[in-house]
C-alpha positions as CSV (number, residue, x, y, z in Angstrom):
1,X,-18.2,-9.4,-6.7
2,X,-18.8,-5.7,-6.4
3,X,-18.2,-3.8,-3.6
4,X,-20.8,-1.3,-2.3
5,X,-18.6,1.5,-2.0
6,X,-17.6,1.1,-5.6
7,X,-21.0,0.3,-7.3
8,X,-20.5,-2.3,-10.3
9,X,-17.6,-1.4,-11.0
10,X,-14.3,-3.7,-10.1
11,X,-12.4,-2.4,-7.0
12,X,-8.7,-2.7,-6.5
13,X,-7.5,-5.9,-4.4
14,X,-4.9,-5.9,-1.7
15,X,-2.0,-8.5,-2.0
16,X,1.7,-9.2,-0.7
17,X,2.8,-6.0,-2.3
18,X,0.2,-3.3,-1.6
19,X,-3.3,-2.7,-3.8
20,X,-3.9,-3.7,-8.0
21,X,-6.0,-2.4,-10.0
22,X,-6.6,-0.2,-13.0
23,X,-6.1,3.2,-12.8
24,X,-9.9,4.0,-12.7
25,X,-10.6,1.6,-10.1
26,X,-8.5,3.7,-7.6
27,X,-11.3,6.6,-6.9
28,X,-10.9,9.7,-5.1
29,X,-12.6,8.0,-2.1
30,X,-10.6,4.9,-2.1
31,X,-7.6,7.2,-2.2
32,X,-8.5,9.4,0.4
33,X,-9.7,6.4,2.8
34,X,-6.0,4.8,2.2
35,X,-4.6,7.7,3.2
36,X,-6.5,8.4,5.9
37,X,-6.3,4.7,7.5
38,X,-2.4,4.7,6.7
39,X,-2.2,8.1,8.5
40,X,-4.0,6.7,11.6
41,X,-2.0,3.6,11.8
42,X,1.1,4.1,10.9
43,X,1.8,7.5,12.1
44,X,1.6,10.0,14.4
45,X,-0.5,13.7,14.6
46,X,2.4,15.5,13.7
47,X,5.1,13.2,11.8
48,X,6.2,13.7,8.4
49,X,5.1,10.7,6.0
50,X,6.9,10.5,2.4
51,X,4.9,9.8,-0.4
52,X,5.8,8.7,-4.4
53,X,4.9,7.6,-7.2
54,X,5.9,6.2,-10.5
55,X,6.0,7.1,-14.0
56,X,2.3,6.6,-15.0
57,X,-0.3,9.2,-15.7
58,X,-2.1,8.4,-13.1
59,X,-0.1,8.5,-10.3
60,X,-0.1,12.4,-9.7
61,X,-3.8,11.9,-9.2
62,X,-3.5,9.4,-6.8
63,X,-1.0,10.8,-5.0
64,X,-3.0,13.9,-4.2
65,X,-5.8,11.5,-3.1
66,X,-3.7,9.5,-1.0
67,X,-1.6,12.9,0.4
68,X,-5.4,14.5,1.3
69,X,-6.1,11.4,3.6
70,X,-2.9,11.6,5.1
71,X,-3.0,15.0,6.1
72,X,-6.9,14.8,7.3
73,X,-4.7,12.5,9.6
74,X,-3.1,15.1,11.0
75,X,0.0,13.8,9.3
76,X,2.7,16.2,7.1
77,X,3.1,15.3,3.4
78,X,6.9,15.0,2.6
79,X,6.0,14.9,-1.3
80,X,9.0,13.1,-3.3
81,X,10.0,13.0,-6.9
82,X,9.5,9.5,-8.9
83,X,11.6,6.7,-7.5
84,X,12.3,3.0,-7.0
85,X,11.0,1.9,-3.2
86,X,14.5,1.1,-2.0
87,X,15.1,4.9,-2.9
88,X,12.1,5.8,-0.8
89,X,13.1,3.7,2.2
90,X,16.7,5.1,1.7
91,X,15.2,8.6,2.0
92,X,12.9,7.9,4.7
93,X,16.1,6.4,6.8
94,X,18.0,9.2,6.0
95,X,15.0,11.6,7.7
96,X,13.8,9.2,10.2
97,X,10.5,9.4,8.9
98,X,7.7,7.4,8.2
99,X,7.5,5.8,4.6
């Protein structure tokens, strides 16, 4: 069923382990809104949040999107290289920071 946010087009579904979806169903807006709702909830005006992504093309893209929400937040973007999550959790532990 579409959403109408996303027109006719399929939108990506949340599960256990975060949202799925192909790369183009992950839009600017739908980006930006994650961000922006992770920034409110999990954070505070201020903090430092670390953000990564894997190896596929679009995950630069994304990141950007998700890193613009965040800081509309009022939440610092701690951009980090490609890694596994335990290696972001380790990181964020090491900093005390939000993940």
């Amino acid at each position: 069923m579409p959403h109408p946010a996303f027109g006719e087009k399929p939108y990506p579904q949340f599960g256990t382990d975060g949202a799925r979806g192909t790369a183009d169903t992950f839009t600017a807006d739908f980006n930006f809104a994650v961000g922006l709702a992770a920034g409110n909830h999990f954070a505070d005006a201020g903090d430092t949040m670390y953000l990564t992504g894997d190896t596929r093309a679009s995950s630069a893209r994304i990141m950007q999107q998700v890193g613009a929400g965040l800081t509309a937040a009022g939440v610092s973007v701690a951009y980090v290289d490609t890694m596994p999550t335990p290696g972001l959790m380790y990181t964020t532990a090491q900093g005390e920071r939000a993940a």
